[in-house]
Every structure is written in C-alpha cells, then in structure tokens.
C-alpha positions in Angstrom: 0.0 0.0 0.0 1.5 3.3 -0.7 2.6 5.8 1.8 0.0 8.0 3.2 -3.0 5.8 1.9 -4.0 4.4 4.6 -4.1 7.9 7.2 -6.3 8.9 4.2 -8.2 6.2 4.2 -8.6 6.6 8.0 -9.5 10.3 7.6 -12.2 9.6 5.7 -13.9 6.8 7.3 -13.8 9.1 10.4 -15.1 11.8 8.9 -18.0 9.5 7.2 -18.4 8.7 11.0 -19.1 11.6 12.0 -23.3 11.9 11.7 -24.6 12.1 14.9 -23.9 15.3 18.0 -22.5 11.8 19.8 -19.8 10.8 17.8 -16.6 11.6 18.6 -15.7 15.1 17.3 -12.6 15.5 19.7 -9.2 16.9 18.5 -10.5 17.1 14.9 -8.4 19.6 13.4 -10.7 22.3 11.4 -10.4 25.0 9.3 -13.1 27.4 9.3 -13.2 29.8 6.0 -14.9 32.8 7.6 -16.3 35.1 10.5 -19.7 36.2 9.3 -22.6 34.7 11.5 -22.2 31.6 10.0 -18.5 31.0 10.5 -18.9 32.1 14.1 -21.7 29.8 14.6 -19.7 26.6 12.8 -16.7 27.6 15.4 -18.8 27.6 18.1 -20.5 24.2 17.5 -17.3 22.5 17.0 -15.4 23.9 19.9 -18.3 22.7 21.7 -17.9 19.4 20.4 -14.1 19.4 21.2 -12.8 20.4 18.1 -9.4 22.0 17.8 -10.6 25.2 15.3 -9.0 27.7 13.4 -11.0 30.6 11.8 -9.4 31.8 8.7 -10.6 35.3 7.5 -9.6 38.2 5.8 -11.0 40.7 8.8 -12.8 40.0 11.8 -15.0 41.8 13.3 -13.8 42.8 16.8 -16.8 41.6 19.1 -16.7 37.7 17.3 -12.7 37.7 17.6 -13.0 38.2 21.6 -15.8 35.4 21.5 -14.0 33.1 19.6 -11.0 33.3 22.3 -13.4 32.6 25.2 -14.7 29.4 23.4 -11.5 28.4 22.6 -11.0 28.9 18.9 -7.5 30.2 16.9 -8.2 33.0 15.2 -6.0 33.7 11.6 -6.5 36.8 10.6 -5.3 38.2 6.8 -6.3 40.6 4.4 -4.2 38.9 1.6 -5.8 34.7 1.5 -4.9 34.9 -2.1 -2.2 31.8 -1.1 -2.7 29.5 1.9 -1.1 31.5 5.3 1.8 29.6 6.4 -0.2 29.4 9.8 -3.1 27.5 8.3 -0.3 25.0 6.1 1.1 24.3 10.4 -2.4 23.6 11.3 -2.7 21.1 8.7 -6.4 21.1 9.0 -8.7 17.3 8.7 -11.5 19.1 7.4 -12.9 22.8 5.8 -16.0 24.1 6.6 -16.6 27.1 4.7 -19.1 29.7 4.8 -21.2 31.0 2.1 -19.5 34.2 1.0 -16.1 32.0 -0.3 -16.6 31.7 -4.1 -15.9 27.9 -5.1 -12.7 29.0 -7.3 -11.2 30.7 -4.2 -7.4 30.1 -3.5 -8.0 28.5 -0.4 -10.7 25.8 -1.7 -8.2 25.6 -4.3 -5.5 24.4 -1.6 -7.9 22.4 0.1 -8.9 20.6 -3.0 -5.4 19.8 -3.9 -4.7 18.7 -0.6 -7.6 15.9 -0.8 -9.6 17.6 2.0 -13.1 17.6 2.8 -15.0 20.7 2.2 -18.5 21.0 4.1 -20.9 23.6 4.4 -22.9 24.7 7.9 -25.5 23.0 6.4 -24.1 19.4 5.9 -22.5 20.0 9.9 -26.0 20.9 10.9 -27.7 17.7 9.5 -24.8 15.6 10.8 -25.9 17.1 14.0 -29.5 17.6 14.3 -30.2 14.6 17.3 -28.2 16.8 19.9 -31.9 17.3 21.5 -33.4 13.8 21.4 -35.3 13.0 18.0 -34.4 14.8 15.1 -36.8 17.5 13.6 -37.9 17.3 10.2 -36.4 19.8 7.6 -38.6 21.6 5.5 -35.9 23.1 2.8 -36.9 26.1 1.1 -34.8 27.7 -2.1 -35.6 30.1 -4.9 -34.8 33.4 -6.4 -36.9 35.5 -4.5 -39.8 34.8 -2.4 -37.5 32.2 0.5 -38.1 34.1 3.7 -41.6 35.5 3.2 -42.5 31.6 2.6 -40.4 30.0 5.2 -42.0 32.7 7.7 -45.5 31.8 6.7 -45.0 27.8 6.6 -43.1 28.2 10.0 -46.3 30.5 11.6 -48.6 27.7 10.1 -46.9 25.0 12.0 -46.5 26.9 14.8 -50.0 27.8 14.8 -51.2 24.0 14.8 -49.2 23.1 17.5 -45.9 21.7 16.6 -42.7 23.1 18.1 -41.4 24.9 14.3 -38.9 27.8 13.8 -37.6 29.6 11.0 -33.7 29.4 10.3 -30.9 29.2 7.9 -30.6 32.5 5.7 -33.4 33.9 7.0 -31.0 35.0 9.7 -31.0 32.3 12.7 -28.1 30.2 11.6 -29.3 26.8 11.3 -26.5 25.0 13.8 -28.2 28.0 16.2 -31.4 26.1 15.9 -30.4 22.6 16.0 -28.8 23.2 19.6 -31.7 24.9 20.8 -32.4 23.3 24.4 -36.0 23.1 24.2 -35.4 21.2 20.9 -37.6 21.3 17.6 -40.8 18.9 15.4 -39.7 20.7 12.3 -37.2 23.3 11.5 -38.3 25.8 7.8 -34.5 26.0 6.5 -34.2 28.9 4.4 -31.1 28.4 1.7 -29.5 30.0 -0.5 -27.8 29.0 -3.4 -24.6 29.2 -1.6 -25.0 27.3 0.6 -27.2 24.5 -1.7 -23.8 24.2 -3.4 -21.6 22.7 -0.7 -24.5 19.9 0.3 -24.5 16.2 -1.0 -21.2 16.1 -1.3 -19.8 13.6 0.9 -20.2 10.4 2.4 -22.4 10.5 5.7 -23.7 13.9 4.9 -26.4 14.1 2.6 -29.1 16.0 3.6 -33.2 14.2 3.4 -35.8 16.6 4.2 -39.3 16.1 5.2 -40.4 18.6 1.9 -39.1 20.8 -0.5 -39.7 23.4 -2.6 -38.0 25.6 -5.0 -40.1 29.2 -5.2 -38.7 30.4 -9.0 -35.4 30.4 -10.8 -34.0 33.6 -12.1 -30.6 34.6 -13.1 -29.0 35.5 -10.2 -25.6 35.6 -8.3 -23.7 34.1 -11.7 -20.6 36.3 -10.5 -20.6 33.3 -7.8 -21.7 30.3 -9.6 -19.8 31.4 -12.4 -23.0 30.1 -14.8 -26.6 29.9 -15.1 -26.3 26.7 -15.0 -24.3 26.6 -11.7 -27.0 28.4 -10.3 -29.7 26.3 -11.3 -27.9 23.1 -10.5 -26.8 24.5 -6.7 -30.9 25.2 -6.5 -32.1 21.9 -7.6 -30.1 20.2 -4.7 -32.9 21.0 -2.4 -35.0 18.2 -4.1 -32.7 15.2 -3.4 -33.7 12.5 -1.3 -37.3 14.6 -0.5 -38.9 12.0 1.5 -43.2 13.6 1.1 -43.5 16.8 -0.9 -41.8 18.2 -3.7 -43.4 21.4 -3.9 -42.7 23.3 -7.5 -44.3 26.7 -9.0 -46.6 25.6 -11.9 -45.2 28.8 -13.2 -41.5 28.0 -13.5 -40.7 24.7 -15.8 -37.6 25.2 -14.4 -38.6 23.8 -11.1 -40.9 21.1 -12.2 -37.7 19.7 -14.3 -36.0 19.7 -10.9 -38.8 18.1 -9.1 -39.3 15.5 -12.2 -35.3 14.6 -12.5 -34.9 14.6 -8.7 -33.2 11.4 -6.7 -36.1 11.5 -4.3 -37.1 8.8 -1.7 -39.9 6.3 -3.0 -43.1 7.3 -1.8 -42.2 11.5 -2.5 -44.9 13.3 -4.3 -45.1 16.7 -6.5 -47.1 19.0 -5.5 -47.8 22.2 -8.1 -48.8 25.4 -7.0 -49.7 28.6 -9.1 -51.8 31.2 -9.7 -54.2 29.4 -12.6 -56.7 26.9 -11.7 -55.2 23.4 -9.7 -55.1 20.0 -11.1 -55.7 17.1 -8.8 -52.5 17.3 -6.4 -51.9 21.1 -7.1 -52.4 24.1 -5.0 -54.1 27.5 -6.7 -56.7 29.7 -7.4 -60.7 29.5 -8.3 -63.0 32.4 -8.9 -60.7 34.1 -6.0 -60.5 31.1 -3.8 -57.0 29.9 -2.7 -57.6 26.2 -2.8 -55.6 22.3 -2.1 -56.5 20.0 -4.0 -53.8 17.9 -3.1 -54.3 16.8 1.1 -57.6 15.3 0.9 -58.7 11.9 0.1 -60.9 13.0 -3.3 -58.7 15.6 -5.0 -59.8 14.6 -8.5 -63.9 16.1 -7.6 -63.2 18.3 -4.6 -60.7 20.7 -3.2 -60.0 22.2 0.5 -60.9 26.5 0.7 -58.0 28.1 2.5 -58.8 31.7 2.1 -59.8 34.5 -0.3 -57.9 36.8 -2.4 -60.6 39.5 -0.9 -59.1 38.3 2.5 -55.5 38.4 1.5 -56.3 42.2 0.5 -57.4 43.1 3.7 -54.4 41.7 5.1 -51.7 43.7 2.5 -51.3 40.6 1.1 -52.7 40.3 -1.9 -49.7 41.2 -4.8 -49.6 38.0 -7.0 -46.4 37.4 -6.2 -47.2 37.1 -2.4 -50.2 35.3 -3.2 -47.5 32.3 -4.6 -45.6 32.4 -1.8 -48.7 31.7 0.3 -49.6 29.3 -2.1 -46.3 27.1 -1.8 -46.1 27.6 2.4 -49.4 26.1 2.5 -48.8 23.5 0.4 -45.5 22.7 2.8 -47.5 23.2 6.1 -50.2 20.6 5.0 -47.8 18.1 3.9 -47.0 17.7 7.9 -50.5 18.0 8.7 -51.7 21.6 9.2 -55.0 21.9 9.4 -56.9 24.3 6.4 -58.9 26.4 9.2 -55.3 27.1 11.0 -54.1 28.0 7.1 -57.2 30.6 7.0 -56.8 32.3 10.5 -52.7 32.7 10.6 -52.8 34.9 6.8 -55.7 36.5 8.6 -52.4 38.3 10.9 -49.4 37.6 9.3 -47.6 41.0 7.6 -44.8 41.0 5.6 -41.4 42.1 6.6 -40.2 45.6 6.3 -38.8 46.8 2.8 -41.0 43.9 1.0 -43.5 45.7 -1.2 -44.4 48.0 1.6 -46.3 51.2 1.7 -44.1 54.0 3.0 -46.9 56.7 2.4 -49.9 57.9 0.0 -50.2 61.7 -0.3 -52.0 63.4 -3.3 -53.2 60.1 -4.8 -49.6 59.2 -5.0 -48.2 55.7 -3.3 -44.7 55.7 -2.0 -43.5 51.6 -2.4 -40.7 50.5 -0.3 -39.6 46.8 -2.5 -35.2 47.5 -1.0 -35.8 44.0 -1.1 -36.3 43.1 -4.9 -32.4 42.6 -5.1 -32.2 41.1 -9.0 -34.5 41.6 -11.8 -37.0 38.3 -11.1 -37.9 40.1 -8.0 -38.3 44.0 -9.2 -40.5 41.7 -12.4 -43.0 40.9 -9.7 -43.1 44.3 -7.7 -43.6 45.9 -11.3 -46.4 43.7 -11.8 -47.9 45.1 -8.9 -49.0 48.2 -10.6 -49.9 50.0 -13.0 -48.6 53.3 -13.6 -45.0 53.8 -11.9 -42.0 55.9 -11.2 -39.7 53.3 -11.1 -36.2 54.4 -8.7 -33.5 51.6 -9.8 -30.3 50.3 -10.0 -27.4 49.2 -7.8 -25.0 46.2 -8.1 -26.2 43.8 -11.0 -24.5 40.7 -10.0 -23.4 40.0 -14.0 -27.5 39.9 -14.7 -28.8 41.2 -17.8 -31.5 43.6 -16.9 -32.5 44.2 -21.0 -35.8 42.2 -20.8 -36.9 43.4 -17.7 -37.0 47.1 -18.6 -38.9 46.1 -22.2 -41.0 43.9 -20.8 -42.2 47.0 -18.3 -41.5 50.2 -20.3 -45.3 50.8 -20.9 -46.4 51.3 -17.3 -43.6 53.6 -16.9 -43.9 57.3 -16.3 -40.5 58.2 -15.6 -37.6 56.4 -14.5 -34.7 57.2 -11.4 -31.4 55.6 -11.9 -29.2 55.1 -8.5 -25.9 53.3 -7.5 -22.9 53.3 -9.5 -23.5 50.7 -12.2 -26.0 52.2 -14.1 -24.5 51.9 -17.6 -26.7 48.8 -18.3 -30.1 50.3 -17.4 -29.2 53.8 -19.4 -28.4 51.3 -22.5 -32.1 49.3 -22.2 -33.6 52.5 -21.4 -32.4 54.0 -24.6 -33.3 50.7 -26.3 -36.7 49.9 -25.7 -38.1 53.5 -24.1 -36.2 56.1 -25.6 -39.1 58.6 -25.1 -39.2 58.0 -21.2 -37.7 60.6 -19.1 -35.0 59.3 -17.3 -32.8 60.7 -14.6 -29.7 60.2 -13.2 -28.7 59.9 -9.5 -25.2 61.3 -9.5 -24.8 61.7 -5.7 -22.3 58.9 -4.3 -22.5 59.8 -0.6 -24.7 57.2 1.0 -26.8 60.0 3.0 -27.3 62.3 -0.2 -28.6 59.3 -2.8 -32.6 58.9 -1.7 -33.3 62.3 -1.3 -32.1 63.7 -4.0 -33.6 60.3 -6.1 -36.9 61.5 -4.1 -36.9 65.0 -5.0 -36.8 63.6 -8.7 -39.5 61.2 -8.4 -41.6 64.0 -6.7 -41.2 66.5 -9.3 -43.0 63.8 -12.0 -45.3 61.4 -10.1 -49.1 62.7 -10.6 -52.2 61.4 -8.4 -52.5 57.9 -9.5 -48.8 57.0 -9.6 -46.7 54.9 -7.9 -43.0 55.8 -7.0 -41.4 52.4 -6.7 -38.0 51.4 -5.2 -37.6 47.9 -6.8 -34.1 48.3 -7.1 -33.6 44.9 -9.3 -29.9 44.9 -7.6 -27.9 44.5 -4.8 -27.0 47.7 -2.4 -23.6 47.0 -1.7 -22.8 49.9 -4.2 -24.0 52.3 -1.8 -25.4 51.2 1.3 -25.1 48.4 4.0 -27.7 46.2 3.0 -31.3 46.2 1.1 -32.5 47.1 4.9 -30.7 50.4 5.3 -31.5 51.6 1.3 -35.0 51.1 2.2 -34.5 52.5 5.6 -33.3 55.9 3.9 -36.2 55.5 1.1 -39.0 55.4 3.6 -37.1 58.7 5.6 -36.6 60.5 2.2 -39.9 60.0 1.3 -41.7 61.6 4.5 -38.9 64.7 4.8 -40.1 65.6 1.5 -43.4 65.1 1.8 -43.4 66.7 5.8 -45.3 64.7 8.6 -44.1 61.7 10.8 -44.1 58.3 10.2 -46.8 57.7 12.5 -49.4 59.9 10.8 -52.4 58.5 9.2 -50.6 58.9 5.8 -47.5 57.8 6.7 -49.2 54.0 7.3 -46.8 51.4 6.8 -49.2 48.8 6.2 -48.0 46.3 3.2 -49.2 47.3 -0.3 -52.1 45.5 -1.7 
C-alpha cells in the first residue's frame, strides 16, 4: 500500500463517521473559511464538540474575535488569503467548513482541494448534528430566487399555529446549527437556503441532507458572479430536491422547477405538489374564482378541493400582490404536507404582515403611493413588484451581480412614467432604457455619498409622479454599491420620502401597512 494511503483512508472513514452530536468530534483539526454569522456559529459548535478550530478570514469583526478566544478557537487573521497563510499549512487542517461568502474557485478551496480535503458547508454540519436534542426534527428546505423568507416565515407560523414546536432558520438569519442546539429542541425546522450554501450539500459520504419537503419558489438569473453560470446556479438550487422523503413542492409557473422536481433522486413514496396562480389540477395548489384552494391533502382531489382563504381576504391583510399570493400558495402547500389543518391556514394569513422593505407602503399623499420593494435585489424580483401596478416611477439600479436587466425594462417600459437611476453601475439600465423606451424621461442619481442618494432620487420622483402613480423602489440589484444592506437603502427611502413630503411616520398617511 502506498505511503500515506492508509491515514487517508482513516480520515475519511472518520469523517463519514461523524453523523450524529454523539460521535466523537474531539481533537479534529478544522479550518473554518470565515467570520460572518455563520462561520462564528460553525466555530462555536465544533469547539463545543471538542474540536481544535482555526478561523481563517480576511478581517474580523472585533466583538466575534474576543468570543472566539473565550470558546476556545485560533483566530488567523489576513487581508491577503490569495495563497494559503503559512499558519493554516502548520495547522494542517482534517476538514474545511466554509461559509457562504467564499466563491468555489477561491485560492483557499483551491489548496484544500489539492490537498484531498473535505469541504462541508454549515448546512451538511447541521444535519450531521441535528439529534443533539433527542429526536431529530424534520427539515422543511426552502430555495428560490426571491420569495424564500416571506414563505419560510409563513409555513413556519402555520406550524406553529397547529401546535408543533417549528422555527424559522438558515438565511433567513438564525443560523441553522443555532437552531439545531436549541435546548428546548424542535418537530420541524423551515430551513431557508441560498444558493450558496445549496452548493456545498451532498457532497460527501455520511452527509447528505433528506428533508421532510421541499420546494423551489422560482429560478432567475441570479448571483452568476458566484456560480460562475446559469447553469451553476440552477444546479446548486435543484439540490434541495434530493432525497425529499413527502413533498416536492414546484411553481406551476416555473418549468424550471418542475424539471428539478421531475429529474430529482427523491425517496420512494415523495410526491409533486404544483402550486400557481391558474386553476389546480388534482394534487396542485391555486386559485378558483378568488379562492385559494388544495387540491392535493384530501382523500378526493380529483372532484373536490380544501378552501384556505380568499384573495378578498389576503387584501385586507396587504397581502394580496400576485407574487405574495404564490408564496402563500407554496407555504401552505408545505404546512399541510405535515398536517396543518386548512382552518389554521385561513386564520394565521388572517395576521401575518410582511417584513419591512418587502413591497411596503411608506406613504400615499396626493393620490400618490410611496413603495418601499429595498428588497427586490435582482430583476426576477423587481419583475414581480412591477407587476404590482400599473402606472410607476420606477427608482432603480445598484449592483447587477453579472445579470442582464434588457428584458426586464422592455417587458415593463409601458407602465412607466419616468424612471430614477441610482448606484454606480448604471450603464446597463441607461443602455435598455435608450433601447426599448427612448421617449421615457429618465434621470440620473449622481450623488455617491450614501446620506445624499434617496433624497435627491426623491426629489426627482416627486417633481413627476401625478395622483394615480406609484414611486417604486424595486431596485432589481444589490445595495452594496452604496449602502449596507437592502435594509438600510430602504430605511433611507422610507425617511426621504416623509422629509419631502413633511409629517411623521406615524401619521395616518405615513401608514406602513404592506401594499395591496
């Protein structure tokens, strides 16, 4: 046997092990690529376990570097990982669990790769460890474009609401190795993930991830500056279909996602379930003379279906944009596959509001609506906000993420009125506007400062929108450009919006009840 073969094989028998909080996790030597919320909250678990850990990062923020010293972690800090730190070579680390903001090419997956290591995700360390609190919850996986934490939110209340321990995690914010060592322990956890992270899961041996149900929301170029493809990014979303053991939930909408559903590896027994907007077939979720309906959780779906609620309810509620109306759709197609009852369905959307800077109203004044959509990040989701309405100044632009945005402005130029162009990479949207409205008035945002960007895009839109417009921020890019996050952007919309138009946020005016 050559040299070194059998420590390798060794390695990797012990790390195919390793699938349960009880194994033993001691003196396992691991690098950690990252020290984002999720790289502190991998270092935290496997110190916990008895790991020996090194985080590797190219700045760390100065609250987690104290914390990672308490719990016992190295920290290896350098703003230069173009090469492998001589440090991290020493440590000569068994395994690499990297967080989602390290592109696959990077140099130091590159090293790892030649070195023969094994790369995991948080993910694959969270499923390896879900039994830390006696039995195992079931995973309800949710991916897409746009649309993840609005459904994972809803499907989470909805199981809530009928009883079951659930929480939300996973992008949506709570890591999901947060929620798995939760003491009072979970029935199911609504895992939120990204494309990111869908990319470093069924990878190994003793890791492969089999959730309760699935769904993918919509598939939309997105993020290809990190896949490196469309493709990439399709295939890193389709992962969230493998080994489905109930329901493979797909938009009716999207063939995209009912090729994933219909190619899937799934466990016998797995079924499809469609939703959409048009009338449901037999198994589907959708809509009927403004019903919401399942016909796929009862015993006679082929002659009957199950009311949830109305889209005259869902109005009522803010909740009625078509796009919100799928998400709703898919959530409760999730929370009945583990039993929710319909009536519980019906009186959770009768509460449930969206979160801030999704489609919100920031303000009518003059017969004018002030739309807060930070949120719609990439074209798919400023498509659906668009949708929305019907005569519009639209306030766009930001980081595009390598996305073409050609088709979305033709396939929207005729509801527009006038257009406002922020961030700095606005040569693509100048270009389609020139294209395929060269009529429309457009204006430029030429303020860089952070502070000075919405009010002077505010001012603009005000000196154009009449009674019966809408001034929309559906940005269909990412903020970085300019701002912190999509949070802060819309933050500074909203307080644009009432400076110029005087009053408080709390007026009757000022209402920041979800759009309908």
């Amino acid at each position: 046997m050559p040299a070194g073969e059998q420590p390798a094989r060794d390695l990797a028998g012990r790390l195919g092990s390793l699938t349960s909080w009880h194994a033993d996790w001691s003196g396992l030597r691991v690098a950690v690529l990252g020290l984002g919320v999720t790289g502190f909250s991998v270092a935290d678990t496997l110190t916990e376990l008895g790991s020996r850990v090194m985080v590797v990062t190219s700045s760390a923020d100065d609250e987690r570097a104290m914390l990672l010293k308490v719990i016992g972690a190295d920290l290896l800090e350098q703003a230069d990982l173009s090469t492998p730190p001589a440090q991290l070579v020493e440590f000569d680390p068994e395994l690499i669990v990297v967080s989602p903001g390290f592109h696959p090419d990077h140099a130091l997956l590159a090293w790892a790769e030649d070195r023969g290591l094994a790369v995991w995700g948080d993910v694959e360390l969270a499923w390896r460890l879900r039994d830390k609190v006696g039995d195992p919850a079931d995973w309800i996986m949710v991916t897409g474009t746009n649309g993840k934490t609005t459904t994972v939110q809803l499907a989470a209340t909805m199981l809530a609401a009928s009883g079951l321990r659930a929480a939300p995690c996973g992008n949506i914010g709570v890591p999901v190795l947060d929620a798995i060592r939760d003491p009072q322990g979970f029935d199911v956890l609504v895992v939120e993930l990204s494309s990111y992270q869908l990319h470093w899961v069924n990878r190994n041996p003793g890791g492969e991830l089999s959730p309760f149900a699935s769904v993918c929301l919509n598939v939309a170029d997105d993020h290809i500056d990190w896949h490196g493809s469309v493709e990439a990014y399709s295939a890193a979303k389709a992962k969230v279909y493998q080994n489905t053991r109930v329901a493979c939930v797909y938009n009716r909408a999207d063939a995209v996602t009912e090729a994933m559903v219909r190619d899937a590896d799934v466990i016998e027994g797995a079924r499809a379930i469609g939703f959409g907007l048009d009338i449901p077939g037999p198994s589907d979720f959708g809509v009927v003379d403004g019903i919401l309906c399942d016909r796929a959780f009862l015993d006679d779906r082929h002659r009957s279906a199950i009311e949830l609620t109305t889209i005259d309810e869902l109005n009522e509620a803010g909740l009625a944009a078509p796009h919100i109306v799928a998400n709703i759709l898919a959530a409760s197609a999730l929370a009945r596959s583990r039993g929710v009852d319909a009536t519980v369905i019906h009186d959770v959307l009768t509460t449930f509001r969206l979160d801030a800077h999704r489609i919100e109203l920031v303000r009518v004044e003059d017969g004018i609506r002030w739309i807060d959509d930070s949120k719609a990040t990439n074209p798919h989701a400023a498509d659906a906000s668009l949708r929305a309405f019907e005569s519009v100044i639209w306030v766009a632009g930001g980081l595009l993420k390598g996305v073409d945005i050609d088709e979305l402005v033709a396939r929207h130029a005729g509801r527009l009125r006038a257009a406002i162009l922020i961030g700095l990479d606005r040569d693509a949207l100048r270009v389609a506007f020139a294209r395929h409205a060269p009529e429309l008035p457009v204006y430029e945002v030429e303020a860089n400062e952070t502070k000075e960007v919405m009010p002077t895009a505010v001012k603009l839109a005000g000196a154009v929108a009449q009674a019966g417009d809408t001034v929309l921020l559906a940005p269909a890019a990412a903020s970085w450009d300019q701002f912190r996050d999509y949070g802060e952007r819309g933050r500074l919309f909203a307080a644009a919006v009432h400076e110029f138009l005087g009053g408080e946020a709390g007026d009757e005016s000022a209402s920041r009840r979800p759009a309908d």
